[in-house]
N, C-alpha and C positions, 0 to 999 in steps of 0.2 A: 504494500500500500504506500501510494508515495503520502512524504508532509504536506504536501503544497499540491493541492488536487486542484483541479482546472475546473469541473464544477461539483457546484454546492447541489443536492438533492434536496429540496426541503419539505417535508412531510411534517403538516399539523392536522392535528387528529385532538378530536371529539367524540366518545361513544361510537368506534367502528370497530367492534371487537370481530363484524361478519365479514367485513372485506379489509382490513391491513394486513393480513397476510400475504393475501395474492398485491395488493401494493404493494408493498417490501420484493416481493419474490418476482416481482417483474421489473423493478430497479433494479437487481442483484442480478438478474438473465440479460442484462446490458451487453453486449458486445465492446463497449466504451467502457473501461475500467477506469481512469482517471479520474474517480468521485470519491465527494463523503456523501454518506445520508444521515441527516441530521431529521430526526424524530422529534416533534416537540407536543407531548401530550397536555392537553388545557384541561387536566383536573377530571378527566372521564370515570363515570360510575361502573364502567363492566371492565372487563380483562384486557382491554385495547395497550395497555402498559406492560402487561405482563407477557403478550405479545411479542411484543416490539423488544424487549429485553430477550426474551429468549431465543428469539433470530440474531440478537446483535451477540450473544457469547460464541456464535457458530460464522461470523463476519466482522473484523475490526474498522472495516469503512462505514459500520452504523455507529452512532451515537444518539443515548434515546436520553432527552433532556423534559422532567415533571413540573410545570409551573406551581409557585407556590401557590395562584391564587387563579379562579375562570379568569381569560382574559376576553375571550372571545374571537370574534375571528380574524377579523385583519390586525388587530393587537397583538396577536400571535401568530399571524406572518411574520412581523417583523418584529416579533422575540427571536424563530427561527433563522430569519435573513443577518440577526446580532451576532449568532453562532456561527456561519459561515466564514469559509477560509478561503472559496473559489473565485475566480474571474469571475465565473457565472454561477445565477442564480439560477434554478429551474426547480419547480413545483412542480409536485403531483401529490396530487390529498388521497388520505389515508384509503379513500371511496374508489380512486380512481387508477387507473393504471400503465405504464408507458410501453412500448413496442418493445424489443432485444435493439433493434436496431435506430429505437429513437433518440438516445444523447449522442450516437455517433454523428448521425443526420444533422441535427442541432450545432451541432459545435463544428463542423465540416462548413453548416452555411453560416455561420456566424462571423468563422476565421476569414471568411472570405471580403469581408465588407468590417477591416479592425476600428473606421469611424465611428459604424452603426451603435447605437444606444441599446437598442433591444428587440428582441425577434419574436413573431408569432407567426403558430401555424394553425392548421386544419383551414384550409381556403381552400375553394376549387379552383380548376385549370384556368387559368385567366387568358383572355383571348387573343394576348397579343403578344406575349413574353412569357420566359419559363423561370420556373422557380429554382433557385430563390432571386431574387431582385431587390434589393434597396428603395425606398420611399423617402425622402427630405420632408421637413414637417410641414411645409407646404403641402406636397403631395401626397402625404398622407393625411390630414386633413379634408384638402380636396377629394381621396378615393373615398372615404367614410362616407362625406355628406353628398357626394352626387354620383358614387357607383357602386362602392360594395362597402357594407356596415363593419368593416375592419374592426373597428375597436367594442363591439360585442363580443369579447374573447375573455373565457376565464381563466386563472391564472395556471393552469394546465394547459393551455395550449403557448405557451412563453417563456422566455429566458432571458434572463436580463441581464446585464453587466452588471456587477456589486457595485464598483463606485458610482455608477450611474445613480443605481438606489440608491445609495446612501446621500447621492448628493441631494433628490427632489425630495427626503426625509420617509422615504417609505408608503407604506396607503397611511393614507389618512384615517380611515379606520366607518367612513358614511356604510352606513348598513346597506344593502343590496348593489347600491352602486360603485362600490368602492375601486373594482376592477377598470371597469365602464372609465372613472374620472383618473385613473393612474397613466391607462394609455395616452388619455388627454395628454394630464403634464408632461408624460414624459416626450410626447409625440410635438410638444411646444420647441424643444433643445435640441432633442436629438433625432436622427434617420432610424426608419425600420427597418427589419427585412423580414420581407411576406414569404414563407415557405409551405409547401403543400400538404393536404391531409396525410395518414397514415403513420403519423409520427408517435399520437395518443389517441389513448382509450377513454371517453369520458363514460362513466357508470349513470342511469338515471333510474333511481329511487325514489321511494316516498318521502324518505326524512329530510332531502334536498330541499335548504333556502330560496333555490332558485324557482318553486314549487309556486311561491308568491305569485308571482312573476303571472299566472294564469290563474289563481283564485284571489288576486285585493288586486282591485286597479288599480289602489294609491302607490304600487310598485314599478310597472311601466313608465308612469308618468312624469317621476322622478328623473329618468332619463331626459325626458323631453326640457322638465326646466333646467337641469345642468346644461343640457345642449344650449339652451339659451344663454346661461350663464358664460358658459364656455366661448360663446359667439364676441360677448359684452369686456372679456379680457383683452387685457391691450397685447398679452404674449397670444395670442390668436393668429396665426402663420396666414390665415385668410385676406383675401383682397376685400372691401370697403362694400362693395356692390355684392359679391357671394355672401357673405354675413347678411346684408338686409337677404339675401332671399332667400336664404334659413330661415332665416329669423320670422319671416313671412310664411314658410311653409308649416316651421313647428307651432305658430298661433293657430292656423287652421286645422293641424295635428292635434292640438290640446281641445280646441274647442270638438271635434269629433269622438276624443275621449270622455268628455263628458257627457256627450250624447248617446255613447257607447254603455258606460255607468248607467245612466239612467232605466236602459233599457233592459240591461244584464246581471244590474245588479240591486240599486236603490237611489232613491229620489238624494237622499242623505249624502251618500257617496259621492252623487253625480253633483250636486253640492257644493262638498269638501273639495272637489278636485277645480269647481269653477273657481271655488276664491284662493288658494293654492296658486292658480294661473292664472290670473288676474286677467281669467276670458269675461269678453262683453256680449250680453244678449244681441250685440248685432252681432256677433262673429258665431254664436250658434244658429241664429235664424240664418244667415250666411248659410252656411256649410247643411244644413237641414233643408232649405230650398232646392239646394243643389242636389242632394240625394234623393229628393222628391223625385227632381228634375232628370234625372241621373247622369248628372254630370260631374266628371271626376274633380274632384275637389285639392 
């Protein structure tokens, strides 16, 4: 095992005593030896610890680290990302699982572009160039909001350079979105590189946070006002005129989710999300005309 591993694996776990096994054991089926995995348990009530320890006396590239106290989730990412030794960061949660031949991949397209800030994959074949390719924060920016939602990526499908983390201070720690507003920042500084599916396995459960996501619509929606927020910063890589017509699209976007709420869910809700987004009864009779009418809005 070398000192100086080239990447960090970092695995936080919460109550997965059913799948950190096959996590651990599909990290460890790497073809890419050059790693630690760094385990960092947040206080879990079943065996998920006992686990992790009894994989790591049969492998000296684990290290399973017990917070004193629940931190929760993105707070223990970047307890995780404290313990790291490598250039690179790369996640894969306790639920979830990487290829044999995914950190080879990973760090093969990474080395190739020594500028780039940080990498993500699971993308399809894009129509004009092969993977991997580099994005400048302009143009990543630009791909997200007018061709393909790049920065919809959880943090298993990415690898980040440490001092990059460490310099934008890590997530911030926003409940659902946290992932969503990190590729923002860091997509402000630095270039990406888009690399293609088959790298990871994402696992989809019932006890997944992202679960939200399709039963409360006050979690979608969230996106839509960061995106606005996002638009309204002066580190915004965007031209003057593309911002208004975001910014123009996600009003009409918000006001349809409230009309969505209403319909889907409750009067209450649809409500909560209008003053939330400070939509005006003109911008839902808007967008309600139009669907009448059926005209894409």
């Amino acid at each position: 095992m070398s000192n100086n591993p080239l990447v960090s694996v970092l695995m936080t776990v919460y109550n997965r005593e059913k799948y950190i096994e096959q996590a651990i054991s599909s990290v460890l089926k790497s073809t890419y030896t050059n790693f630690e995995l760094i385990i960092v348990d947040d206080r879990s009530s079943d065996t998920s610890v006992e686990i992790a320890n009894r994989l790591a006396l049969k492998d000296a590239r684990i290290k399973v680290y017990l917070n004193d106290k629940n931190l929760g989730d993105y707070p223990n990412r970047n307890q995780a990302a404290a313990y790291a030794k490598g250039k690179y960061l790369k996640y894969v949660d306790a639920d979830d699982m990487i290829y044999p031949h995914g950190l080879e991949q990973l760090v093969c397209f990474m080395e190739q572009f020594p500028n780039a800030g940080y990498g993500m994959c699971t993308y399809p074949q894009d129509e004009l160039v092969m993977f991997p390719f580099k994005l400048n924060p302009y143009e990543a920016y630009r791909k997200h909001y007018f061709e393909l939602k790049i920065f919809n990526r959880a943090p298993l499908s990415t690898i980040i350079k440490r001092d990059v983390f460490k310099e934008v201070g890590g997530f911030s720690g926003k409940q659902h979105l946290g992932d969503f507003e990190m590729w923002h920042i860091l997509s402000q500084k630095f270039s990406v590189v888009l690399m293609p599916q088959g790298i990871v396995w994402y696992r989809v459960h019932e006890d997944q946070q992202m679960n939200d996501n399709r039963t409360d619509p006050q979690v979608p929606f969230k996106y839509l006002l960061y995106s606005e927020e996002a638009m309204k910063l002066e580190d915004c890589p965007l031209e003057n005129n593309e911002k208004i017509d975001i910014l123009r699209r996600l009003k009409l976007k918000k006001a349809r989710d409230v009309i969505s709420a209403s319909k889907h869910h409750s009067l209450r809700q649809a409500l909560e999300l209008k003053k939330k987004g400070n939509v005006s009864y003109i911008d839902l009779v808007k967008v309600f005309t139009k669907k009448i009418l059926g005209q894409s809005v």
